[in-house]
N, C-alpha and C positions, 0 to 999 in steps of 0.2 A: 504494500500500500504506500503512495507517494505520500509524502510529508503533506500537511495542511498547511494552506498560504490563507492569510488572514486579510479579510474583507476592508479594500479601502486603505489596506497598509502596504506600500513600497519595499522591495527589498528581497533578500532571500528568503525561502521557507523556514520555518521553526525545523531547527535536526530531533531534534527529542532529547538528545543530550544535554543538551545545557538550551531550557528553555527562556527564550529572551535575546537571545545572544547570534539568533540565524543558525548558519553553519560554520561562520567563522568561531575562532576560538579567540579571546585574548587575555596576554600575560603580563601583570606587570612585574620588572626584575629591578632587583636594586643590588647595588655591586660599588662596592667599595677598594681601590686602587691600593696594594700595598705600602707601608710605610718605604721611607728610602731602605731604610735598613734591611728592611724584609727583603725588597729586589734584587739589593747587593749579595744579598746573602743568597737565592733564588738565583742570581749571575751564576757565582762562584760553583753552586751543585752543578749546574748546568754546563760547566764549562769542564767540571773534572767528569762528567760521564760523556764526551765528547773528546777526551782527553785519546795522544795515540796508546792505543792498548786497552781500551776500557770502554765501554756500550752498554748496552742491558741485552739480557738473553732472553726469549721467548721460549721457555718451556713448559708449555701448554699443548703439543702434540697431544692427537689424538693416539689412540694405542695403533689405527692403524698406519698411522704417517710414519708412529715409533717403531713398528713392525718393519717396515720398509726401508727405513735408512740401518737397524738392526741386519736383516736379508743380504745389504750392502756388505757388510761389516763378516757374513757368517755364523752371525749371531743367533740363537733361537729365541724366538720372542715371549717371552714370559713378564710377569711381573717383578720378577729380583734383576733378572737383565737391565730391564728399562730403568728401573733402579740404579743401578748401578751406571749404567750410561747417562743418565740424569748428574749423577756425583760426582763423575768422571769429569762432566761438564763445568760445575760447579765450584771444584778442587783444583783446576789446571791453572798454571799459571800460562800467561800469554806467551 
């Protein structure tokens, strides 16, 4: 069933979700700029994990992406494996 449009009123239909408001939605946001301090400080993280030798790791594979670079490896894909490949990951130095 199409939404009802209201008799003599302009505009889009009532969504049903937020009655009053159409189909648009709005938000209001309030956001507040850090202190200098805070950014300086917010520089500096930023600049040692961009640093040569340092980044962040994405170890969020799924078991079967894990499986597959494991296959690479020779490896049987189990849970202590992926383990242990996850540690291996984690412990190296660069």
């Amino acid at each position: 069933m199409p939404p009802k449009k209201k008799k003599g009123k302009k505009g889009p239909p009532e969504s049903g979700w937020m009655p009053g408001f159409g189909t648009k939605a709005t938000m209001s946001t309030y956001f507040q700029y850090p202190t200098p301090e805070v950014q300086q400080e917010l520089k500096k993280i930023a600049q040692a994990i961009v640093a040569p030798g340092k980044g962040i790791l994405a170890a969020d594979e799924s078991t079967g992406t894990m499986g597959k670079r494991l296959q690479d490896i020779g490896v049987e894909n189990t849970e202590e494996n992926r383990r242990k490949y996850r540690q291996l990951l984690f412990s190296s130095d660069p």
